[in-house]
N, C-alpha and C positions, 0 to 999 in steps of 0.2 A: 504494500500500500504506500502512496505517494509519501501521505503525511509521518506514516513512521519510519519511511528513509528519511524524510526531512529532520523527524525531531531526532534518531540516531545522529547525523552529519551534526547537528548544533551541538547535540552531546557533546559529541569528540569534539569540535572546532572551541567549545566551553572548556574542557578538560588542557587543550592546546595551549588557550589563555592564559588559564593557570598555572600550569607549567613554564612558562614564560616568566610569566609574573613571579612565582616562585624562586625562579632563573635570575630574575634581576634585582627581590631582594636580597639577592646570594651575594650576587657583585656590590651592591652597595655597601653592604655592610661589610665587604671586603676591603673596597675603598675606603673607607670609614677608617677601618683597624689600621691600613696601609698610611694611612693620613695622620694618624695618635701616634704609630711607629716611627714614621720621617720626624715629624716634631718632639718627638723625644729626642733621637740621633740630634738633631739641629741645633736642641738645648744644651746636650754635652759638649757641642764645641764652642770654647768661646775663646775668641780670639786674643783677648788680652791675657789670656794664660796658654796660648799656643806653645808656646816656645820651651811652659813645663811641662808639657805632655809629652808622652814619648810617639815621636812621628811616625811610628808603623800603626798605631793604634787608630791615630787620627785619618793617616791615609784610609783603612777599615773602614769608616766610618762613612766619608763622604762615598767609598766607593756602594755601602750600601744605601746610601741615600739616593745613587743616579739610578743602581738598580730600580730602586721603587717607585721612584719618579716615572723611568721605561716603562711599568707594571701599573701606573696609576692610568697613562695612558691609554696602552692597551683595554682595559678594566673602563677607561670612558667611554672608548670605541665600540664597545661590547653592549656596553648598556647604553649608549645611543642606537645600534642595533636595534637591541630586544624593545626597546620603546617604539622604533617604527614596526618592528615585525606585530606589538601588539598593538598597536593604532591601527595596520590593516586587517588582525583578527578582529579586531573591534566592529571596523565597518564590514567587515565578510557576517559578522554575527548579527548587526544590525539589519542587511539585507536579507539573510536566510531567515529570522523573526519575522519579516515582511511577508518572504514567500508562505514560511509556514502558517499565518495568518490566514492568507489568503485562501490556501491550503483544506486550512480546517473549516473555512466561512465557507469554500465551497461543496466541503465533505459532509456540514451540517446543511448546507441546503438542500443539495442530492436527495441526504436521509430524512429531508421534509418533506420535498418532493414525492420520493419514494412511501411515505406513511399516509400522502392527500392521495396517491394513487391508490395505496392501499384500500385507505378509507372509501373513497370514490367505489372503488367494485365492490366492496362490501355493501356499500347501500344501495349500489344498481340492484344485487343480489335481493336485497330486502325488499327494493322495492318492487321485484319481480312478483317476490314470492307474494304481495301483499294484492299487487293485479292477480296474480291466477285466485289468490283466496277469495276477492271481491268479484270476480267471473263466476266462481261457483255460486255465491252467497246470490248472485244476479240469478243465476240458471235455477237454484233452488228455490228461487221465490216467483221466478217466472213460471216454472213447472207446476206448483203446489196452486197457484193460482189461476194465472190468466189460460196456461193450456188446459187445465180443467175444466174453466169455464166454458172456454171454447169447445172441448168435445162435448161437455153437456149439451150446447147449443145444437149442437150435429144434431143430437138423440134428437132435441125438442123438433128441428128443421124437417128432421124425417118424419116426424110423428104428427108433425101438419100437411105435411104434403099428403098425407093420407088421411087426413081429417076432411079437407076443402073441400072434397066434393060429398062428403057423410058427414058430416057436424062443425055446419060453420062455426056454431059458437065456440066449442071446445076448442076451433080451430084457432079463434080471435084469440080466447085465451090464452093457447101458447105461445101465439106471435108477440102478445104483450109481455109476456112472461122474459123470450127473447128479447125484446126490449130492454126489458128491466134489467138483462143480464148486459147485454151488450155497453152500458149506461156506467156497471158494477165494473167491467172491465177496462173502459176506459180510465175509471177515478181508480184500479188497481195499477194499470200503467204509467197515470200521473206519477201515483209512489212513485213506484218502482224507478220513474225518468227522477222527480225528484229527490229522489239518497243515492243515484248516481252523482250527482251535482247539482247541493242545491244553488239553482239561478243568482238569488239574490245575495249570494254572499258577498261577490263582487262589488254589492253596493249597498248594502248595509254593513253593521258591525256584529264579533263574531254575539254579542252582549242579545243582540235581535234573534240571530238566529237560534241561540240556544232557548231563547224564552219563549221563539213558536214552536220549538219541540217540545217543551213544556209543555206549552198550550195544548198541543198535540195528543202528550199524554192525559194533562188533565180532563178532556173529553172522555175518555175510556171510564172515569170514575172506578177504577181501579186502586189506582196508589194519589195520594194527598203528599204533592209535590213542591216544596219549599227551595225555592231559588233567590238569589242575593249577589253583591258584587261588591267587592270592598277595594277602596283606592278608586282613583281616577284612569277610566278605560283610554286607553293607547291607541294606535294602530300597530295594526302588526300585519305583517304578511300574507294573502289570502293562502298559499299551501301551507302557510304554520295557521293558522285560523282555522281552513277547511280539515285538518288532521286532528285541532283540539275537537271541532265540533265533533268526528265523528269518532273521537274515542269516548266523548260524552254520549253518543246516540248508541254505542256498543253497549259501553255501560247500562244505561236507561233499560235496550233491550233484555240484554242478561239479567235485568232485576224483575222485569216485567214476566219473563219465561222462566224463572228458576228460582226467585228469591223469596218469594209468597210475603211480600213487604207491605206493609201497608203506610210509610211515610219515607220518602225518601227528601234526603239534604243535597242541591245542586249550588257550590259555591266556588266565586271565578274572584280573585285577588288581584289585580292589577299593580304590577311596582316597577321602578326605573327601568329593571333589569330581564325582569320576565315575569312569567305571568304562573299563578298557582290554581290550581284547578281542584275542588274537594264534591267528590260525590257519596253520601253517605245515608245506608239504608238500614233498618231493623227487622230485616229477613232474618230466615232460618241457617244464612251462614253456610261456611263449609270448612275441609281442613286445607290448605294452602297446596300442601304437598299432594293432598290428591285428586286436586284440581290442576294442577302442572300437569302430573302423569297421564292425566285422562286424555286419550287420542279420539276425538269425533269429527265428523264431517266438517266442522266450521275449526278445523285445527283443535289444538292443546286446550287449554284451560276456560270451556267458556266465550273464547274470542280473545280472552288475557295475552294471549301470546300478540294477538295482531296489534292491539292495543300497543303494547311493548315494543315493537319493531315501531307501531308510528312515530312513539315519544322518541325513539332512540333517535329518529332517522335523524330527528334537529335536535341531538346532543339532550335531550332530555332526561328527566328521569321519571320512574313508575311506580310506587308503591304498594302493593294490594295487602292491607292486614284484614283476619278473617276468622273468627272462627265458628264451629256449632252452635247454634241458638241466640248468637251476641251480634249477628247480622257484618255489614263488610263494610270497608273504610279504600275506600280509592284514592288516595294523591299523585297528581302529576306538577311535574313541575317543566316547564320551558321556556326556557331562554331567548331573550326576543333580541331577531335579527334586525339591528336598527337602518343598515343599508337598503334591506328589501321591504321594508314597512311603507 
């Protein structure tokens, strides 16, 4: 890899310095000692008692003063040397820090790069898997209803046509009847078009939509539905909008089919950073874990699982606490994209 032959080379080229450096407090302190040594020598001669010393001694002396002299020399040239050799380690280490720099800014971008690619196929992935679950969820509901309806209609269709000319009445009857169904089928594939996408998210807030699915429920007079909104509502994004909405409409369902509730809590927090979502019922409850393991047509736990994959998709997070008899507690929490708002 680029960057650990880089940071190896600074090593050594570091270690080089020091050695040097090492090298030339050697010579200084050389020169230093050589420098106390000549000045000593210097001090024993003095010229006004030359003449009592004895001249071989003295000779001695200055010849090892020139010696040192020679050697002090040499000893400058040395450590003027090793100052330039380390002035241009200096700058070789200055520059290779540069490269290495660059180096590692580019080996951390890569590995960002590399983790938004990652991330990216991971929620292409999810959000695959969340189209085929909503094709089924379509087919299921289109099956159980409107093709139903419609073969019914067949039976009725046949069963006039062999009336009309034996009993017109009977015959009117069915034709109204057909009517009626026809009428039934249409307001089932309003649904059905409407929890594909609802229309008006676009232009209302997600605060509207949630409360005509409220409304929605509280026509069934089934479950006694409490909604609220705390903080001052935002905008936010209609695919983080249309995902909160329909992990609140998953919810609703699953409470509506399986929870034998009779008061559900719908409560939507609004704050800087994102938004908190609490839906809370006093159903019959279940145990967590074996609502995970459960494999049915609509996926793992209930719908829990699609739920999860939605919150995820925008970095969210999903809560479900739950247990027998003490009904279930849903939190989501997500994070609002202030650029796509």
């Amino acid at each position: 890899m680029v960057v650990d032959y880089l940071k190896r080379l600074h090593h050594e080229m570091y270690e080089q310095k020091l050695n040097l450096e090492r090298e030339l407090y050697r010579k200084e302190i050389l020169i230093h000692d050589n420098n106390k040594f000549i000045q000593a020598l210097e001090s024993s001669l003095d010229e006004n008692f030359e003449s009592f010393s004895p001249r071989a001694l003295d000779q001695e002396s200055h010849l090892k003063i020139e010696a040192l002299l020679n050697d002090q020399k040499i000893i400058e040239l040395e450590i003027n040397d090793l100052q330039e050799e380390i002035s241009k380690v200096d700058v070789h280490l200055d520059e290779l820090e540069v490269v290495l720099k660059d180096a590692r800014e580019h080996v951390k971008s890569s590995l960002k790069e590399e983790a938004v690619k990652k991330k990216k196929k991971v929620n292409q992935r999810k959000i695959f898997e969340i189209q085929e679950m909503e094709r089924q969820r379509v087919a299921r509901n289109l099956h159980d209803s409107v093709i139903q309806s419609l073969t019914n209609m067949i039976h009725k269709i046949e069963i006039s046509t062999k009336l009309i000319d034996v009993d017109s009445v009977r015959c009117k009857l069915e034709l109204l009847a057909i009517s009626k169904n026809v009428r039934d089928i249409i307001q089932d594939m309003r649904y059905i078009i409407y929890n594909l996408r609802p229309m008006s998210l676009d232009d209302i807030t997600l605060d509207n939509m949630i409360e005509k699915e409220v409304s929605k429920i509280k026509k069934n007079e089934i479950l006694n539905v409490s909604y609220e909104t705390l903080g001052e509502p935002i905008n936010i994004s209609p695919m983080i909008s249309l995902n909160i909405f329909r992990v609140v409409q998953e919810a609703c369902n699953n409470i509506l089919n399986h929870a034998k509730a009779k008061n559900v809590l719908i409560q939507v927090e609004y704050s800087e950073d994102d938004v908190e979502i609490l839906i809370e019922d006093d159903g019959v409850g279940f145990t967590i874990n074996d609502i995970q393991n459960l494999k049915g047509e609509e996926g793992s736990g209930f719908g829990i699982s699609v739920m999860r994959e939605r919150v995820y998709l925008f970095s969210g997070r999903l809560d479900v606490n739950s247990e027998p008899g003490k009904g279930t507690r849903i939190f989501v929490k997500v994070p609002i994209d202030k650029e796509d708002a």
